[in-house]
KEGU-526334 format. One record per residue (C-alpha): residue number from 1; residue in one letter; chain; y, z negated, x negated. Coordinates in pm, 1 decimal. Each point is the difference from the previous one (the first is absolute). Layout:
% residues N
<NUM A A <Y Z X>>
...
//
This chain:
% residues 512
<1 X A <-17016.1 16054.4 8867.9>>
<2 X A <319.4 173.9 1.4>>
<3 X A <273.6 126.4 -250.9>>
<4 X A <377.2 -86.2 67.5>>
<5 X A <103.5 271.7 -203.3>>
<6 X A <-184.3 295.9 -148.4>>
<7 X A <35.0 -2.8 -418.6>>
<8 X A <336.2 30.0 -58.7>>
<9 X A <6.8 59.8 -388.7>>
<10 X A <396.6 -96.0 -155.4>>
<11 X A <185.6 341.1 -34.0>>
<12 X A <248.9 72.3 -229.9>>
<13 X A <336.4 -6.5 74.1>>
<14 X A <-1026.3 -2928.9 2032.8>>
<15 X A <-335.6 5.3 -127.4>>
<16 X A <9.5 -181.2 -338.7>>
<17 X A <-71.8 257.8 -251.7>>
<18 X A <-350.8 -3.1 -206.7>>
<19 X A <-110.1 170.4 -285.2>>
<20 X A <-333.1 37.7 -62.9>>
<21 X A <-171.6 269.8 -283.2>>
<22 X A <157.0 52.5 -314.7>>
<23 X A <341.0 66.4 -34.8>>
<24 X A <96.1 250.9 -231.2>>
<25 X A <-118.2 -14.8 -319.3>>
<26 X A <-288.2 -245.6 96.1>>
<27 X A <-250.6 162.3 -150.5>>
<28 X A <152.0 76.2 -297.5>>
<29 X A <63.1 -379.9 -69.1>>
<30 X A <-363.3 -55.7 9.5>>
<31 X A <-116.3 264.8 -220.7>>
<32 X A <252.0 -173.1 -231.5>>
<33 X A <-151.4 -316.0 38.3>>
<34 X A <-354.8 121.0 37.6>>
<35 X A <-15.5 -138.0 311.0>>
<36 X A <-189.1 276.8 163.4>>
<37 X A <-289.8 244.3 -96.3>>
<38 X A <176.1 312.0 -39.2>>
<39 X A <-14.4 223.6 -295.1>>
<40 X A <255.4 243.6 -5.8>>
<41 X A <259.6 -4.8 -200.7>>
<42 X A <303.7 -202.1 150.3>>
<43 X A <262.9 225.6 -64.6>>
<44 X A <-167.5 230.9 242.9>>
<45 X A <-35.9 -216.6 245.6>>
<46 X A <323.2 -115.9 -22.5>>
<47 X A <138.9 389.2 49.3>>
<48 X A <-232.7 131.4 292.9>>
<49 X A <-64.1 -349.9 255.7>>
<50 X A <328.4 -167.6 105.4>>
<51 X A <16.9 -80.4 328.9>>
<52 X A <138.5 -313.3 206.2>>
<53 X A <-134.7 -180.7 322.6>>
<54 X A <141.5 -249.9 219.6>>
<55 X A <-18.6 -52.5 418.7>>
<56 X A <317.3 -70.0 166.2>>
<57 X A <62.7 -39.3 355.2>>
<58 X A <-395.0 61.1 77.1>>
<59 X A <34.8 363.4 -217.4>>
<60 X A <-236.5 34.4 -278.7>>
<61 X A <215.9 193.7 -230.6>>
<62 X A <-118.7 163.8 -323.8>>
<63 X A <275.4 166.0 -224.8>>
<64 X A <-134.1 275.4 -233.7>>
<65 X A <295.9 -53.1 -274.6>>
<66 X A <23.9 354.6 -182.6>>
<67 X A <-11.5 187.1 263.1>>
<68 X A <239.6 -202.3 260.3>>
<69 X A <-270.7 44.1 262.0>>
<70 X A <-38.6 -264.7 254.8>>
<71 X A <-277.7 -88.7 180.7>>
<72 X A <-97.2 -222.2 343.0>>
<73 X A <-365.1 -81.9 -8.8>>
<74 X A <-224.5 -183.6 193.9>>
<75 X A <-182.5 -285.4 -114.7>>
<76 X A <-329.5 118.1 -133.1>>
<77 X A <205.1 323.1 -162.3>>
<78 X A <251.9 -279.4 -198.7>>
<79 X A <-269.7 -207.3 -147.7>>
<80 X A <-204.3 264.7 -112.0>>
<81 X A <299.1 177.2 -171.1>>
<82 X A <9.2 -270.1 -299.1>>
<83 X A <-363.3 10.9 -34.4>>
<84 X A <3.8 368.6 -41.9>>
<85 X A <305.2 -8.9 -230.6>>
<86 X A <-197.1 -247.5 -242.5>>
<87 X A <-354.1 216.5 30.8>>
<88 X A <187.0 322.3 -89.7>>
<89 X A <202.7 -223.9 -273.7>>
<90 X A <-340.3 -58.2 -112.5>>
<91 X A <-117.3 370.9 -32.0>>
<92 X A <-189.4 26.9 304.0>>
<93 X A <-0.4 326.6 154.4>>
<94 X A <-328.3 32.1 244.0>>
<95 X A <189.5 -35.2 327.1>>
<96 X A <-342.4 -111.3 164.9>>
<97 X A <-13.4 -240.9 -240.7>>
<98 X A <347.3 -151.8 19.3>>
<99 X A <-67.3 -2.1 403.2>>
<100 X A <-329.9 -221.7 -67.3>>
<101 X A <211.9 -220.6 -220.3>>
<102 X A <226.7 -45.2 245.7>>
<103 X A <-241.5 -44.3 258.7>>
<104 X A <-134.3 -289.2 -237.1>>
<105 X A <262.6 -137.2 -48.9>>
<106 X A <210.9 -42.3 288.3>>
<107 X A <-350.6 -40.2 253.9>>
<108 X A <121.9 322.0 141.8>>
<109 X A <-232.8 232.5 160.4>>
<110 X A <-101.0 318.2 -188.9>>
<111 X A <128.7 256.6 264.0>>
<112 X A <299.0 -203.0 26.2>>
<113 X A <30.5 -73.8 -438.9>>
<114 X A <-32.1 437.6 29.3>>
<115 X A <221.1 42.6 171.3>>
<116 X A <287.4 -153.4 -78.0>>
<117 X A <-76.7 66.2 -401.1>>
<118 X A <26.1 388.8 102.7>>
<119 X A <336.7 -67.8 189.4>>
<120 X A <131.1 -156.9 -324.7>>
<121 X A <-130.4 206.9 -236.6>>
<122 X A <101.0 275.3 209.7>>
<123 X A <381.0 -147.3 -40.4>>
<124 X A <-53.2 -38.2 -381.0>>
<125 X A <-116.9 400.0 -8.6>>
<126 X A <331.6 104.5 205.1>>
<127 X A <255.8 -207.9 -266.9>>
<128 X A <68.9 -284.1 263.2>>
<129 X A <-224.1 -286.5 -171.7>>
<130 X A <-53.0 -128.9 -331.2>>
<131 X A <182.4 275.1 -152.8>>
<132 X A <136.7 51.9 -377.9>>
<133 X A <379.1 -124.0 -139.9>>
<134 X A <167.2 369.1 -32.7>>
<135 X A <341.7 -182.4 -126.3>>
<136 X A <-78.1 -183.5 -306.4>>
<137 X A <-59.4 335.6 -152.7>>
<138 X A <303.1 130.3 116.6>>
<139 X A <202.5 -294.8 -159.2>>
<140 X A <69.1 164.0 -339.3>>
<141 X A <199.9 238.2 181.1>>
<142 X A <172.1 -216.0 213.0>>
<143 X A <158.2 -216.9 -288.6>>
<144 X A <106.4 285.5 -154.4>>
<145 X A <159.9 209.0 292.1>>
<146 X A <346.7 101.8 35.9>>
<147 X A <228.0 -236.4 240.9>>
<148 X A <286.0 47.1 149.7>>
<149 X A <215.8 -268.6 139.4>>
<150 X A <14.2 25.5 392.4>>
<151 X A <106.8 -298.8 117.5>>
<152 X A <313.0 -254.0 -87.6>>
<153 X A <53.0 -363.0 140.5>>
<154 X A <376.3 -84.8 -20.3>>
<155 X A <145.0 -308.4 -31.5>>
<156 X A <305.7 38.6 156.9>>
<157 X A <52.7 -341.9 -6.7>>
<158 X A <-107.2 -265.0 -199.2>>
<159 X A <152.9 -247.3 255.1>>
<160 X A <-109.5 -165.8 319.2>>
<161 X A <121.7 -203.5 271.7>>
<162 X A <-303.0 -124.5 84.2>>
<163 X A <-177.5 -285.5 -255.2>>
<164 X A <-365.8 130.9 108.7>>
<165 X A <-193.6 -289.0 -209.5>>
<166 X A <-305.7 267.1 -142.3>>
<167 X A <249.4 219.8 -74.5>>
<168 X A <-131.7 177.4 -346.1>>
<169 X A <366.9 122.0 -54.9>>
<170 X A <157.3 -362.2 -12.2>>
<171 X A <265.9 9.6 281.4>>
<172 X A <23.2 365.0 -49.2>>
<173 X A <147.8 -26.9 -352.1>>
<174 X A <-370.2 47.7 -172.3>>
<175 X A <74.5 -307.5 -225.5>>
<176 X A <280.7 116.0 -166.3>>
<177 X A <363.3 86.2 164.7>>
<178 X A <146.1 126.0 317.3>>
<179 X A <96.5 374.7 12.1>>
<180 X A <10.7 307.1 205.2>>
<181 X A <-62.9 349.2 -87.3>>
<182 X A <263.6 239.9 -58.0>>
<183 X A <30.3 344.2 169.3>>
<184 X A <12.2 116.1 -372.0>>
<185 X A <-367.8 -149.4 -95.9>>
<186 X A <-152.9 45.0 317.3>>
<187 X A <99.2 419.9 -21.7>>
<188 X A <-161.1 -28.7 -346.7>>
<189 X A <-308.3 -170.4 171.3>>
<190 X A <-16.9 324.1 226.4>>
<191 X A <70.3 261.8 -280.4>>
<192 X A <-299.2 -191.3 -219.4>>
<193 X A <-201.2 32.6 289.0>>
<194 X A <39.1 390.8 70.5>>
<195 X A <13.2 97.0 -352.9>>
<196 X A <-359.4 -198.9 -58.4>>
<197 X A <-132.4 82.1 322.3>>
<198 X A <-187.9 349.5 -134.6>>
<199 X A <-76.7 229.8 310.1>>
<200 X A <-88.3 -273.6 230.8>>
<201 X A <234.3 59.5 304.2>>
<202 X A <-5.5 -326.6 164.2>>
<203 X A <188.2 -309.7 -160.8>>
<204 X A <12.3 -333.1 96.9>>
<205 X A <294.5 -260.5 9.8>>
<206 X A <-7.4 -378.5 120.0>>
<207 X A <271.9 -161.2 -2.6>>
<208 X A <-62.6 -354.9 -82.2>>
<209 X A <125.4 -329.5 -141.0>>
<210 X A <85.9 -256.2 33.9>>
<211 X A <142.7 79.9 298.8>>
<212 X A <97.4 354.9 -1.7>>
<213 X A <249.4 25.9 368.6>>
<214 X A <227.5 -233.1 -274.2>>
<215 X A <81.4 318.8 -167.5>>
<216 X A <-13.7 200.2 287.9>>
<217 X A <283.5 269.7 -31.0>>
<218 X A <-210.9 70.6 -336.9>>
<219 X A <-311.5 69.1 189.1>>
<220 X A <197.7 255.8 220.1>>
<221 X A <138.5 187.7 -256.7>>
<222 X A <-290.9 3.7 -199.0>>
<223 X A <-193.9 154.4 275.5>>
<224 X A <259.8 262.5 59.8>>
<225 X A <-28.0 78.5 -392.2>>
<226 X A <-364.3 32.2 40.8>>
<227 X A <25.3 245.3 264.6>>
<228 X A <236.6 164.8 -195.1>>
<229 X A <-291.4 60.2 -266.4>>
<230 X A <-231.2 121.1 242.4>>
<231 X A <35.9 339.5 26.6>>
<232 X A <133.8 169.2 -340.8>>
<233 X A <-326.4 -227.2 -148.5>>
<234 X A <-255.1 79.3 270.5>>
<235 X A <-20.2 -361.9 46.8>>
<236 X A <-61.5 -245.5 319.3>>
<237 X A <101.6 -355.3 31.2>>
<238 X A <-149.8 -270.7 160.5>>
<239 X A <197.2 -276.9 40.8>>
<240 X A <-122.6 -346.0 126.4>>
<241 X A <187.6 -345.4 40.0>>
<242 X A <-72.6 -306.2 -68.9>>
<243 X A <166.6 -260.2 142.4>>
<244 X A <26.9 -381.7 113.7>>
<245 X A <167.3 88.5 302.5>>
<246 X A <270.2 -230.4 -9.5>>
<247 X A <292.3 258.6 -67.1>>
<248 X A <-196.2 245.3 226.3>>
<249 X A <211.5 112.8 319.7>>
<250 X A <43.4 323.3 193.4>>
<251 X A <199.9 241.2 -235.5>>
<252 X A <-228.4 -72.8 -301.3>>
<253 X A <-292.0 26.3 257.3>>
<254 X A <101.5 341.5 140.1>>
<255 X A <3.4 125.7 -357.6>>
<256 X A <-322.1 -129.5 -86.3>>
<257 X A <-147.3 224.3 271.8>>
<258 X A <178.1 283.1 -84.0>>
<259 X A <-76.5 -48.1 -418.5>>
<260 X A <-264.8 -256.8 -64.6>>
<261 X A <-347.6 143.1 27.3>>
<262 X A <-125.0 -373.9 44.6>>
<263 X A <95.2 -362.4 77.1>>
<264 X A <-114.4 -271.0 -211.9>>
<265 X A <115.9 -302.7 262.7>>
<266 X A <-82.4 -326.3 -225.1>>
<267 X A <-124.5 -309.1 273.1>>
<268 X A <-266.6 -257.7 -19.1>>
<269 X A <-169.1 -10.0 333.5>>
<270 X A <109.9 -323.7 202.1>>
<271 X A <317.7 -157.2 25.5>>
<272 X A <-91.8 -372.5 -181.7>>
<273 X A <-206.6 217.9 -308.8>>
<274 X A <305.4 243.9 -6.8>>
<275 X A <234.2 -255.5 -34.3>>
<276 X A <-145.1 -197.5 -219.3>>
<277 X A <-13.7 272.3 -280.3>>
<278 X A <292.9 219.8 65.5>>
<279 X A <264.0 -202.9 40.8>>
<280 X A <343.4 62.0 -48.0>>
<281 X A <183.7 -131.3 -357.1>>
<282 X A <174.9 -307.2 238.8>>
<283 X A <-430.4 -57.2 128.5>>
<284 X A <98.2 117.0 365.3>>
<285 X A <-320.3 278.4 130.5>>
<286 X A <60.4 312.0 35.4>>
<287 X A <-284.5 126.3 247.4>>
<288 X A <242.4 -48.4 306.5>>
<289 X A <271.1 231.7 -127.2>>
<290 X A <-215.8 247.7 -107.3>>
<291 X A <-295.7 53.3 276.9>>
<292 X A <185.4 165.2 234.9>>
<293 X A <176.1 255.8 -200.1>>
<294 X A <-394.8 90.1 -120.0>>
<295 X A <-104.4 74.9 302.3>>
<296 X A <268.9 209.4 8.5>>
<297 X A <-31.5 175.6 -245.5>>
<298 X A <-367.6 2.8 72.3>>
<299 X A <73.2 186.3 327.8>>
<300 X A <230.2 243.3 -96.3>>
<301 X A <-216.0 123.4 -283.7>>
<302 X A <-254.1 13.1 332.5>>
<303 X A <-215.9 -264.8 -162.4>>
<304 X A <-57.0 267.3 -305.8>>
<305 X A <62.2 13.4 -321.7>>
<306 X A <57.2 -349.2 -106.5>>
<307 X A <-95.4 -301.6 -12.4>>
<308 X A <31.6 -377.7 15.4>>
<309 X A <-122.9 -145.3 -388.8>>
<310 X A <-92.7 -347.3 -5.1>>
<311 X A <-134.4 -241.2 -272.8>>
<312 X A <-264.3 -261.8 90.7>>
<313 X A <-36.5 -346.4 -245.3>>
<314 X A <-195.5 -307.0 -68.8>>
<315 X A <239.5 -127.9 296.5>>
<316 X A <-122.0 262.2 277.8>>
<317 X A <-424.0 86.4 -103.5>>
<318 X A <-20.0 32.8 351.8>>
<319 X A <220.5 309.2 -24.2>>
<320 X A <-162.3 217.7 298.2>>
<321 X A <219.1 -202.6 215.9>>
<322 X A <275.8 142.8 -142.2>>
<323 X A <-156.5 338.9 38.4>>
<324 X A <-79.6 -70.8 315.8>>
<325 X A <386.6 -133.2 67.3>>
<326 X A <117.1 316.9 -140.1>>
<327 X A <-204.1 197.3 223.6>>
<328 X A <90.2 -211.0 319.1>>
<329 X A <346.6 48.6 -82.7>>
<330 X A <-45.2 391.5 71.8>>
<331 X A <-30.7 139.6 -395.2>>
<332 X A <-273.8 296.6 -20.1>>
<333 X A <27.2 25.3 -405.8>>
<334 X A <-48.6 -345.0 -175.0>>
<335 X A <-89.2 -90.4 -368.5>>
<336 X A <-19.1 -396.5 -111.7>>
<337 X A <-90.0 14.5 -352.3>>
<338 X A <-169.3 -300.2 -205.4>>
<339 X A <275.0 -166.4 -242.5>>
<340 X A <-49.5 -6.0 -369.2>>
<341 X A <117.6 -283.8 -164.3>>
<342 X A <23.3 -204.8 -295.3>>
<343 X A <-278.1 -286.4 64.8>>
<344 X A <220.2 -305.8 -47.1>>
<345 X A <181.7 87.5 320.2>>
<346 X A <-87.9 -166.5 341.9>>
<347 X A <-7.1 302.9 211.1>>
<348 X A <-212.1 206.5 -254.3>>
<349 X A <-308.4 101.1 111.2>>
<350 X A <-354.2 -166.7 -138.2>>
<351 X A <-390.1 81.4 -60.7>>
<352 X A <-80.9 -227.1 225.2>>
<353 X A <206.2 107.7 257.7>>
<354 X A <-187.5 358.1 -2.1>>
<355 X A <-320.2 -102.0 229.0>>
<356 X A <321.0 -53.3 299.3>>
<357 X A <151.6 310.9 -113.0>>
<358 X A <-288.1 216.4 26.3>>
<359 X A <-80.3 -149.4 389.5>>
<360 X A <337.0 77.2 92.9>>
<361 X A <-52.9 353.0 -52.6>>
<362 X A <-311.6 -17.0 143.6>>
<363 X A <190.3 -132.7 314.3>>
<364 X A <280.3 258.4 -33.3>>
<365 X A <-228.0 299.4 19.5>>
<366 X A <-128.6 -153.2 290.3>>
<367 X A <287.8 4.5 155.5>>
<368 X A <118.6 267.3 -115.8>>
<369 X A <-346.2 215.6 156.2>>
<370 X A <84.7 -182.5 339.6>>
<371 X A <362.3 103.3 40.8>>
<372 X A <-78.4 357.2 -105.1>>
<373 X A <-231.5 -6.2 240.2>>
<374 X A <214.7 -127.9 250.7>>
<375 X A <278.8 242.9 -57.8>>
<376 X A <192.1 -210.6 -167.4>>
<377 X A <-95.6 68.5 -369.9>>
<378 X A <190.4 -86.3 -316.9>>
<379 X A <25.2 197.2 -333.9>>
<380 X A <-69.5 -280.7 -262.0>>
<381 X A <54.4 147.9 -329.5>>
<382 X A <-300.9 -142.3 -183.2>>
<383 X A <-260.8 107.7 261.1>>
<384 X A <179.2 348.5 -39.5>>
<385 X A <-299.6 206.7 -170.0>>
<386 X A <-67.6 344.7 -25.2>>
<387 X A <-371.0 127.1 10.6>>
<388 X A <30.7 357.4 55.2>>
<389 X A <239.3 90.9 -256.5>>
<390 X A <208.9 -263.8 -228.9>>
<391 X A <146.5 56.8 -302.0>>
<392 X A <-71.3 222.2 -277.3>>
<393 X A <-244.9 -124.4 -307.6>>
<394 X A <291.8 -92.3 -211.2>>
<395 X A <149.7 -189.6 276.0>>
<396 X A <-330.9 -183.7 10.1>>
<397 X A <26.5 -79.9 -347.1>>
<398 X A <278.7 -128.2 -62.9>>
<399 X A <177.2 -95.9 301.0>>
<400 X A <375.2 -19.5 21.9>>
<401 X A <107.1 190.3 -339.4>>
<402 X A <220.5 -269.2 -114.1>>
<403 X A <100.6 50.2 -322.3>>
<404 X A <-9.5 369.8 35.8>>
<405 X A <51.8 153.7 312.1>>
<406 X A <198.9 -259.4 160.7>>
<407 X A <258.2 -194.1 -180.1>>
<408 X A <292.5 -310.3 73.2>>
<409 X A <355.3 49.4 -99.7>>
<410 X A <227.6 -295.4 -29.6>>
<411 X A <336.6 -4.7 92.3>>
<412 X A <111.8 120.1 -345.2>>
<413 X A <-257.1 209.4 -24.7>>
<414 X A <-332.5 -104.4 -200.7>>
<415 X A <-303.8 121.8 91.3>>
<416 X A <-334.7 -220.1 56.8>>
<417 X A <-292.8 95.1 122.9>>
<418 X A <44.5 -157.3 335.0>>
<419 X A <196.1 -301.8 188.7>>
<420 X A <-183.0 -252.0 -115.9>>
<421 X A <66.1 113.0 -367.9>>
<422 X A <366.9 -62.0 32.9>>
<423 X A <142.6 -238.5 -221.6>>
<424 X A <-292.4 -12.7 -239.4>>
<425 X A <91.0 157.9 -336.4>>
<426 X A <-315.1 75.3 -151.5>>
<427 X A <-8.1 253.7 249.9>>
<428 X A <312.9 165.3 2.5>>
<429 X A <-65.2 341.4 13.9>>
<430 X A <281.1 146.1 -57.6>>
<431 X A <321.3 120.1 186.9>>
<432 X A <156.3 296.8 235.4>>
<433 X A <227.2 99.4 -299.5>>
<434 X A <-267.0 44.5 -225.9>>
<435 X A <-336.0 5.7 173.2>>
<436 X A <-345.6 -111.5 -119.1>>
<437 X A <65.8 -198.9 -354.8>>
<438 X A <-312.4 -183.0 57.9>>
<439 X A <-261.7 332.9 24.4>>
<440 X A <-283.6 -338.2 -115.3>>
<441 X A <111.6 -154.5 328.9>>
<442 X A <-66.3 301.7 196.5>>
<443 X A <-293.0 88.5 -173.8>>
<444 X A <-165.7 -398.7 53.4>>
<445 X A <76.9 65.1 360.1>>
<446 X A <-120.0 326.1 0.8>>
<447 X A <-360.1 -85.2 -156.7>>
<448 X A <4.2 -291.8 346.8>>
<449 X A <-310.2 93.1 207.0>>
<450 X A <-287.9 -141.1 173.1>>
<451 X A <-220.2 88.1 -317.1>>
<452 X A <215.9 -216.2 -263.5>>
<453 X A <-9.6 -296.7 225.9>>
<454 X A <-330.6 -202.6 -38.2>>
<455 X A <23.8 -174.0 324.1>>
<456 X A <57.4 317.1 129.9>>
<457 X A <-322.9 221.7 -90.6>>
<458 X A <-251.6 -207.3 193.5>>
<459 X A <208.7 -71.0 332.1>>
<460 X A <-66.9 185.1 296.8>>
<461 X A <368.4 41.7 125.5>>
<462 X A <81.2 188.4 -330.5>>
<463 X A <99.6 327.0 143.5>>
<464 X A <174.5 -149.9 261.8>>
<465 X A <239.2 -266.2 -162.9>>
<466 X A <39.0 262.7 -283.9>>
<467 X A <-33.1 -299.4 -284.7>>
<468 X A <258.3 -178.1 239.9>>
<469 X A <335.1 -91.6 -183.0>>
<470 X A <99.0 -16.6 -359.7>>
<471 X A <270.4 -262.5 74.4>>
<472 X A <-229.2 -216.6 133.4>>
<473 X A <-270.1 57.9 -260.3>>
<474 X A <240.8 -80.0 -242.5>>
<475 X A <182.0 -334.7 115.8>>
<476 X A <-352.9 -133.7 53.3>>
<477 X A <-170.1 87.9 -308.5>>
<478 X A <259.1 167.0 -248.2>>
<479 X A <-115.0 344.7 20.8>>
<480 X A <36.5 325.2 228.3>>
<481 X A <-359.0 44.9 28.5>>
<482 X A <-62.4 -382.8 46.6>>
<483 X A <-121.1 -117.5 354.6>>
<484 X A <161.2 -213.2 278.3>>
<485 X A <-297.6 -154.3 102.4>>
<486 X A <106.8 -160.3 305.1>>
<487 X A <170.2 300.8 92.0>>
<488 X A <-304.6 195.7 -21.3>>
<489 X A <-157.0 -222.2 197.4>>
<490 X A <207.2 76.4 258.0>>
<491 X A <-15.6 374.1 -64.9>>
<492 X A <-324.4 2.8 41.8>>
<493 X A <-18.0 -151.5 344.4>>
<494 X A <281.4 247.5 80.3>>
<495 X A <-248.5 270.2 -49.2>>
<496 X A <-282.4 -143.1 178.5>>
<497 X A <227.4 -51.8 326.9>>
<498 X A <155.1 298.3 1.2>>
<499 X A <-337.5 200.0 -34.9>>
<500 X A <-149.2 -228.9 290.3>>
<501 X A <328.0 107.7 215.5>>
<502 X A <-70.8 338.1 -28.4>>
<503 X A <-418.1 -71.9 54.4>>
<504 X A <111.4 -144.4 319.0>>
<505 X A <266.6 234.3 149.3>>
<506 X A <-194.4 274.4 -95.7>>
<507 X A <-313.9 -161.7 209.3>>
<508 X A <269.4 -64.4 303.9>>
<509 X A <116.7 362.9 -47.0>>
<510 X A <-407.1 75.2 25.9>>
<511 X A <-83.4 -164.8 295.6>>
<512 X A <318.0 123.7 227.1>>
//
């Protein structure tokens, strides 16, 4: 038995998968339904055992939630840990007798059953095994801190020349009517942002639309005001781009590198799924006109520091091709993101189209492992994961900060908590003139964290998806601390991947 990582507590700032054990939370379902013979109370149970098991590529992983620790086991060590979890759930404290239970009941030998108890009890005594939620208690404070506003998505252009058909913005004009930002609202946009920004140094700017190279002599000078700002404020801007690519050539390409601190480059994966869903207005594709100037721009960013987005559909489930096409066509930094949709539309993703889903990330990590290992690896943003360090506890909690740290402005100027806000009134925030009108708004988004989401407090992936996002949550089920289900789904097996990556490059790194 071995340890990926050592605990790691949250500071402040193809081999089909099988689960076997409880998942977390298990336990605490039977002692609901009396299921089991344990006495204690629940409540305790459900604050000191939550762990989560599941083998993946032939790696029997257990995931000690609290703490973040990660552990490869062998066989005999992974079945005896949910034995041992329910026994000490159940007040037992004798370690011989929890070894001659386990002996019992997994036909294990006694030297062996000793063994392996005092290896995992030995984890549990160093804070790496059925440890204690530290958070919840820490939640009070949380809702109640102090936020500053760090980060603003502009919508330089609520236009498009593109008719992308998921697009949540409608053709770029986010259901209502065509317009581009003015030099005069977007310098308000950046003088909000300073003047609410508190000490924090860094700021962050994307433009985005629509499609923002439409308004592009905006975007230029706005980046020369920000700079402008920087120094008499003690301020830092970090700009990134998002863009279609069809309006992309070299002079707003050798700007980019010079300004942009990233590269959003929007594309599907192959040419047919590309085509199909980001046409043109007249229905002609766009993926020929637009490939080669990303891989452009790919290599004179030296394949750093952006990357190609894509958006995967009922139309595509098999979507690691497209991965896979992305990566054959020479890009090192890929996302292709599940589509949220209403449910009456074709391409919209389904339930029952999850079991596929979930096998063709099994299959993607697979490849992914091979062409690390090959020298020919791939950053794929969702098996990006960070054991050692990660973000800080309110991070954790509460993901993104939409609402309150980060914030959309339309092109004339009304705030909403993020993008996919825009355009719905009820949460119109409030403007660049005036500020926060809506200090309810901020607060609901504010109170957002893993805690105030049911779904949330019993999943595994909590701390990693940080309650995952409060757009979603709320187009699904009409509230910010709703769940996407199928989303989570997904999430979850995100995690799960990701951790088995790491289990299995850091065994490679072992053996060489």
């Amino acid at each position: 038995m071995w340890a990926v990582t050592r605990d790691k507590r949250f500071v402040p700032e193809g081999k089909e998968q099988e689960k076997t054990g409880p998942a977390c939370g298990a336990w605490r379902v039977c002692l609901r339904v009396g299921a089991c013979r344990a006495t204690v109370v629940t409540i305790e149970v459900r604050r000191i055992i939550v762990i989560h098991q599941y083998i993946s590529n032939g790696y029997h992983i257990v995931m000690d939630v609290n703490s973040g620790s990660v552990h490869v086991m062998d066989k005999s060590a992974y079945d005896t840990v949910p034995v041992v979890e329910r026994l000490l759930g159940q007040g037992m404290e004798e370690r011989e007798e929890i070894a001659r239970r386990v002996a019992k009941e997994l036909d294990m030998e006694p030297s062996e059953a000793e063994e392996t108890v005092e290896e995992i009890l030995y984890l549990k005594e160093q804070g790496q095994l059925f440890t204690e939620d530290i958070y919840e208690n820490y939640i009070d404070a949380f809702k109640n801190r102090e936020t500053v506003v760090k980060a603003l998505c502009l919508h330089i252009a609520h236009d498009c020349n593109l008719a992308c058909k998921y697009c949540f913005a409608g053709e770029g004009e986010y259901h209502g009517s065509r317009a581009l930002m003015s030099l005069e609202v977007g310098k308000k946009a950046l003088d909000f942002l300073v003047a609410n920004s508190g000490s924090r140094v860094n700021l962050e700017v994307d433009f985005f639309g629509g499609e923002p190279l439409m308004n592009w002599q905006v975007v230029k000078e706005l980046v020369a005001y920000g700079r402008s700002l920087e120094e008499p404020h003690h301020k830092k801007f970090r700009f990134t781009l998002t863009t279609n690519g069809v309006l992309l050539d070299d002079e707003i390409l050798e700007f980019a590198n010079r300004e942009m601190s990233n590269l959003v480059l929007s594309i599907d994966g192959r040419k047919e799924i590309h085509d199909l869903m980001r046409p043109h207005r007249g229905g002609q594709g766009s993926y020929d006109e637009i490939l080669p100037k990303y891989k452009r721009a790919a290599e004179s960013r030296n394949q750093m520091n952006y990357y190609v987005r894509g958006t995967y559909t009922h139309n595509n489930t098999n979507f690691s091709e497209d991965v896979i096409h992305l990566a054959d066509e020479g890009f090192e930094q890929i996302s292709v993101e599940p589509v949220v949709a209403d449910k009456k539309e074709d391409y919209a993703l389904r339930m029952e189209d999850v079991p596929k889903l979930l096998a063709e990330y099994d299959r993607l990590a697979l490849e992914y492992i091979s062409r690390k290992k090959e020298g020919k690896g791939f950053q794929f943003f969702h098996f990006m994961i960070d054991l050692e360090g990660g973000p800080c506890v309110a991070k954790r909690l509460s993901g993104c900060g939409s609402g309150t740290e980060y914030l959309a402005v339309t092109p004339w100027g009304d705030l909403y908590p993020c993008h996919q806000f825009v355009g719905q009134e009820a949460f119109l925030m409030g403007n660049v003139d005036e500020g926060i009108v809506r200090e309810d708004l901020r607060d609901q988004f504010k109170a957002c964290n893993v805690y105030a989401k049911k779904a949330c407090r019993d999943c595994f992936a909590k701390f990693y998806c940080s309650g995952g996002c409060a757009a979603n949550a709320y187009h699904e089920s009409g509230d910010v601390n709703g769940s996407y289900e199928l989303g989570c789904e997904l999430q979850r097996k995100r995690v799960e991947c990701a951790i088995m990556i790491k289990a299995a490059l850091a065994d490679e790194e072992k053996e060489s």
